[in-house]
N, C-alpha and C positions, 0 to 999 in steps of 0.2 A: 711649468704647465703648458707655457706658449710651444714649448720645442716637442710635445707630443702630443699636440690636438690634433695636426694633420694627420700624423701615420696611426692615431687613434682611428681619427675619422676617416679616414680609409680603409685600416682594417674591417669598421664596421662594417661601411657601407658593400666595401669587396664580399665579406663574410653573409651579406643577406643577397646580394645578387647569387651568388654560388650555390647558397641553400636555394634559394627561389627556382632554379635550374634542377634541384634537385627535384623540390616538390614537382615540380612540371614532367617529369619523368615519370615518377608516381605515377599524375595524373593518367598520362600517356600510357602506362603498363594497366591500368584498369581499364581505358580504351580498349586498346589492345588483345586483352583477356574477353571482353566483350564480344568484339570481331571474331577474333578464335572463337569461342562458343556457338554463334553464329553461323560459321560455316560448319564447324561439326555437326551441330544439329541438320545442316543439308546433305552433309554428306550419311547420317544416319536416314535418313526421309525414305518412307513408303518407295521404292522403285515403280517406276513407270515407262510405258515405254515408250520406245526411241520418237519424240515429236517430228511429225513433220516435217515443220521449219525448227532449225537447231540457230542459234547465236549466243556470244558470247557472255550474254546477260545470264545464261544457262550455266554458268559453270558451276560444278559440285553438282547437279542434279542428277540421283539413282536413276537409272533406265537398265531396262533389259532387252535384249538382241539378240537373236537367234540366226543363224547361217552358217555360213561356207566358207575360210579363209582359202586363198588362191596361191595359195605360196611365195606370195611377192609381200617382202619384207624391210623395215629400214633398221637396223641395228645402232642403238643411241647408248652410249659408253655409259658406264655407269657401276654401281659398284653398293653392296650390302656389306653390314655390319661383321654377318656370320659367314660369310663367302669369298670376301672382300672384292677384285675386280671384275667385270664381266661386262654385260649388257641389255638393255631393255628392247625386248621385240614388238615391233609397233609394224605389224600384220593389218596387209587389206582384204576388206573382210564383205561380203555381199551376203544382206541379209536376206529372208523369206521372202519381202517384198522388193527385190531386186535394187536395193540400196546399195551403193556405194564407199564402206565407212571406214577409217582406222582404229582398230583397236589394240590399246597398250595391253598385250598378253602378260609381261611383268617382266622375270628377271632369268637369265640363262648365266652361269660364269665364263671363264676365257673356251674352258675347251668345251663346250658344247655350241659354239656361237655355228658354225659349219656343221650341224649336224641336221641331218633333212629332218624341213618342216614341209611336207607337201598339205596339199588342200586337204581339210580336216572340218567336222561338222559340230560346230560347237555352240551353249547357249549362253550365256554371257551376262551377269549383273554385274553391272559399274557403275561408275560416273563420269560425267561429261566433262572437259578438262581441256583447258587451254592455256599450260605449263609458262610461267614469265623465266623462261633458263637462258636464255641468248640475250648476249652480254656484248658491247663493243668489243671485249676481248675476245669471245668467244669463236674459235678458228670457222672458219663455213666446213659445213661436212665433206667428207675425204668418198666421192662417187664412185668411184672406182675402186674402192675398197667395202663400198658401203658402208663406214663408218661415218657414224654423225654426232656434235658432241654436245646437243642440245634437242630438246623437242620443239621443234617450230613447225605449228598445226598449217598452215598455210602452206609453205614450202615441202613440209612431207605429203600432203594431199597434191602438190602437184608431180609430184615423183610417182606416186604410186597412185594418179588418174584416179581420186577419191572427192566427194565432198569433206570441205573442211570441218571434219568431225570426228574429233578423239574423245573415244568411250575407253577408261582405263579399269581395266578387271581385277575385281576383288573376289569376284568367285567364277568359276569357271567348269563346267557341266559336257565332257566330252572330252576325248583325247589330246591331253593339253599338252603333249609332245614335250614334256620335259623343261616348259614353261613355269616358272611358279611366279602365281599372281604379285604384283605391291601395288598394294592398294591407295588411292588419296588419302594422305593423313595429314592433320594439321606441324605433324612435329616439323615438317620441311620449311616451316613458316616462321622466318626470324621472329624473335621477342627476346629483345635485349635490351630495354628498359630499365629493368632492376640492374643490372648493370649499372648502366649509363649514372642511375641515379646514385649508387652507391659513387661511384668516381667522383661526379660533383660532390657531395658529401664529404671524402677523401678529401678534394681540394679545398674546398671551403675549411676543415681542420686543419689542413696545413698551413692554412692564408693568415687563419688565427694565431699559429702556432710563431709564423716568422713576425707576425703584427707585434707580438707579446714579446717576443724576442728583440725585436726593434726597437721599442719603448725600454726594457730591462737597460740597452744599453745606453740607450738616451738619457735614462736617470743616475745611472751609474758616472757618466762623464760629467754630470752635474754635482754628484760628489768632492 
């Protein structure tokens, strides 16, 4: 009995840390689903229009915008399920009252990325959107080619001499040049939780499974 009380008591004590990580997981995936709902329901909310003063406390918030894109463009890589590669046109946009804004138009594939978008009169319901896509990996945008391989609101409102304010369109009221909208959705938004806790779970059976195996042969040499 002396020669498997430890890898007993081990086993155990291993086998309830593992679970415990798992439950926390759980926990973690009902947070999680929580948040997500949350933001969906901002991203469903009454449209309103373009405040004021805009900051990043705003984000997901409907608004609606009306104006004139200038045809000055930043093309940000990017790529759909049913189209597969192409790019997101993030057009500066001067609304009624002489605002200065960026608006994510949506989605273009490879061969239409050079096809003229000149100044175009459009009205515009989105949402407010300050994309966390830039990554230490992430390469700085290719200027010269216009290509960029992330949405970073700061940096493209200094390119294209806008206030920092990306309004990203879900619907779109006007010649939308071959634009089609994508909208803020929470699918972009990791939840790997259930996951995470199924794995712990996985280990935690296998931790049993070698613990059990380790005692079988401990009692057997005592045979």
């Amino acid at each position: 009995m002396r020669r498997i009380l430890f890898p007993l008591i081990l086993g155990i004590v291993g086998c309830a840390i593992l679970i415990q990580l798992g439950l926390w997981q759980l926990r973690r995936l009902d947070w999680k689903e929580d948040v997500l709902g949350q933001i969906q329901a901002s991203i469903n909310a009454d449209s309103v229009p373009l405040p004021a003063t805009v900051d990043p406390s705003m984000k997901y918030l409907p608004v609606i915008v009306s104006g004139t894109t200038t045809g000055a463009e930043i093309d940000v890589l990017s790529h759909t399920k049913e189209q597969g590669g192409g790019y997101q046109v993030v057009s500066r946009f001067v609304t009624d009252d002489g605002r200065a804004i960026m608006v994510d138009r949506g989605f273009v594939p490879q061969e239409l990325r050079h096809a003229e978008r000149g100044p175009t009169r459009l009205s515009i319901r989105g949402n407010l959107h300050w994309p966390d896509e830039k990554g230490e990996a992430t390469p700085d945008p290719n200027l010269d080619e216009n290509i960029w391989f992330a949405r970073d609101v700061p940096a493209m409102a200094e390119v294209l001499e806008t206030e920092p304010v990306l309004v990203v369109a879900s619907f779109v009221e006007g010649d939308a040049q071959g634009v089609q909208p994508l909208p803020v959705a929470i699918e972009g938004i990791p939840n790997n939780h259930l996951s995470y806790a199924v794995q712990w779970f996985l280990i935690a059976a296998a931790w049993a499974g070698m613990t059990l195996a380790l005692i079988w042969r401990i009692r057997q040499r005592t045979y």
